[in-house]
C-alpha positions as CSV (number, residue, x, y, z in Angstrom):
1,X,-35.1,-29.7,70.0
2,X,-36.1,-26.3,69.2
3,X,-33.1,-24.8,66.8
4,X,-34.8,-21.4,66.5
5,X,-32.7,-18.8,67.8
6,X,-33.9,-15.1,69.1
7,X,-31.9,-11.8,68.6
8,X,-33.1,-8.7,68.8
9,X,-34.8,-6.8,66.6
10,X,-31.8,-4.0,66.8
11,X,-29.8,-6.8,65.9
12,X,-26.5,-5.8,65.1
13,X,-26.5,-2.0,65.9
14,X,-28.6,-1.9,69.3
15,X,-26.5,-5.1,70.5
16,X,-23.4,-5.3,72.8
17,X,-20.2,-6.4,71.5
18,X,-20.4,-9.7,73.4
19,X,-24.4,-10.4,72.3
20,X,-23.2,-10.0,68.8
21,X,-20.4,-12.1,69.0
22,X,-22.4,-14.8,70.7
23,X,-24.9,-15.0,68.2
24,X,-22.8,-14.8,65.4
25,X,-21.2,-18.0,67.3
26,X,-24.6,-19.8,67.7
27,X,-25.5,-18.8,63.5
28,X,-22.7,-20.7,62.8
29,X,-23.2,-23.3,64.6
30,X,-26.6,-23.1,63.5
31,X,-25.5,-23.8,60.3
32,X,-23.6,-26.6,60.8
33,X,-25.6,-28.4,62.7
34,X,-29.4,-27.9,60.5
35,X,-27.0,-28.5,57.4
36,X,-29.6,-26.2,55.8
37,X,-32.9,-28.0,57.1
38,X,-35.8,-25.6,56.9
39,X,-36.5,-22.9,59.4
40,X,-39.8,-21.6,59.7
41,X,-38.7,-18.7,61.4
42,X,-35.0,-17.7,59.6
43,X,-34.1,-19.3,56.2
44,X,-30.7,-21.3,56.4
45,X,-29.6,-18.7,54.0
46,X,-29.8,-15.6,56.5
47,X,-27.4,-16.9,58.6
48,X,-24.6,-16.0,56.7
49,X,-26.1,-12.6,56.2
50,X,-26.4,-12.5,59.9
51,X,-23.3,-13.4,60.6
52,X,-22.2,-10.8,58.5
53,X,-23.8,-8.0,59.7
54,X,-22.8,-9.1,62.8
55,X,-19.6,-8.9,62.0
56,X,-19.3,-5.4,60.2
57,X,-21.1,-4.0,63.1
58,X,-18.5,-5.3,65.6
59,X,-15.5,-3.3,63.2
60,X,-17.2,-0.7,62.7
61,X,-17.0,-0.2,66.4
62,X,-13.8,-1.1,66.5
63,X,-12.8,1.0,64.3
64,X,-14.2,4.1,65.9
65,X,-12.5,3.2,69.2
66,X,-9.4,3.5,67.5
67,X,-10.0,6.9,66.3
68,X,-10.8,7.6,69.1
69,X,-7.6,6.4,71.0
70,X,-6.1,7.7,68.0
71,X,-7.2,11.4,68.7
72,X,-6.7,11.1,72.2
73,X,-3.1,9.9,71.8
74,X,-2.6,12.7,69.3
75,X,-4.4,15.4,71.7
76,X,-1.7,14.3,74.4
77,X,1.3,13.9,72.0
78,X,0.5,17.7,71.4
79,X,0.1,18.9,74.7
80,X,3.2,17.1,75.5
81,X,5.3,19.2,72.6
82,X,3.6,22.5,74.1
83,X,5.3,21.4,77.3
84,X,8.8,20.6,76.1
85,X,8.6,23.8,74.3
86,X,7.4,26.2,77.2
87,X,9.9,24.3,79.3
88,X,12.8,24.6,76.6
89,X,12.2,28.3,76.1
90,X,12.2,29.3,80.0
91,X,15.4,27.2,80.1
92,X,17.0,28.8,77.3
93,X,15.9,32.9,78.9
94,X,17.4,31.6,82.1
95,X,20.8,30.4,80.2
96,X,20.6,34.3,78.4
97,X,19.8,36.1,81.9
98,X,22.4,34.0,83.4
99,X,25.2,34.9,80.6
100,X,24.3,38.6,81.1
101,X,24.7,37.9,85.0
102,X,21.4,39.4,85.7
103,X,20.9,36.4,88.0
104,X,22.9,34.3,90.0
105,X,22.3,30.8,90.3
């Protein structure tokens, strides 16, 4: 049984989300099951380093998807307040021009 396994040279940044998690998943297992036998290809002891790398790549990404929902909720939230003001201030000159019965509604 051949227990080398490939990744990419880009490995972690150049990877997909679900290509990192998968061989984070098979390092682990790697580990478990070679109970540190020799490797001639990785050393038992990158696999933890993988793994890790692995992981920080996968939150970093995550957390610039939530700054970016983050932003974008913000960006809407003030658009939304422009709104409610515009539409509170034309309410508030048609109560005055009402009042002053310069319209009739």
């Amino acid at each position: 049984m051949n227990n080398v396994i490939s990744f990419p040279s880009n490995y972690p940044e150049g990877c997909s989300d679900d290509l990192i998690k998968d061989l984070i998943t098979k390092f682990q297992k790697q580990i478990v099951e070679n109970n540190y036998r020799k490797n001639p290809v990785i050393r038992p002891n990158d696999y933890p380093l993988l793994i890790e790398q692995g992981n920080k790549e996968l939150n970093i990404r995550l957390q610039k998807r939530l700054i970016s929902n983050l932003e974008k909720s913000s960006k809407r939230q003030r658009e939304l307040t422009w709104a409610i003001v515009i539409i509170g201030g034309l309410n508030l000159i048609l109560a005055i021009l009402k009042m002053v019965n310069a319209i009739k509604v």
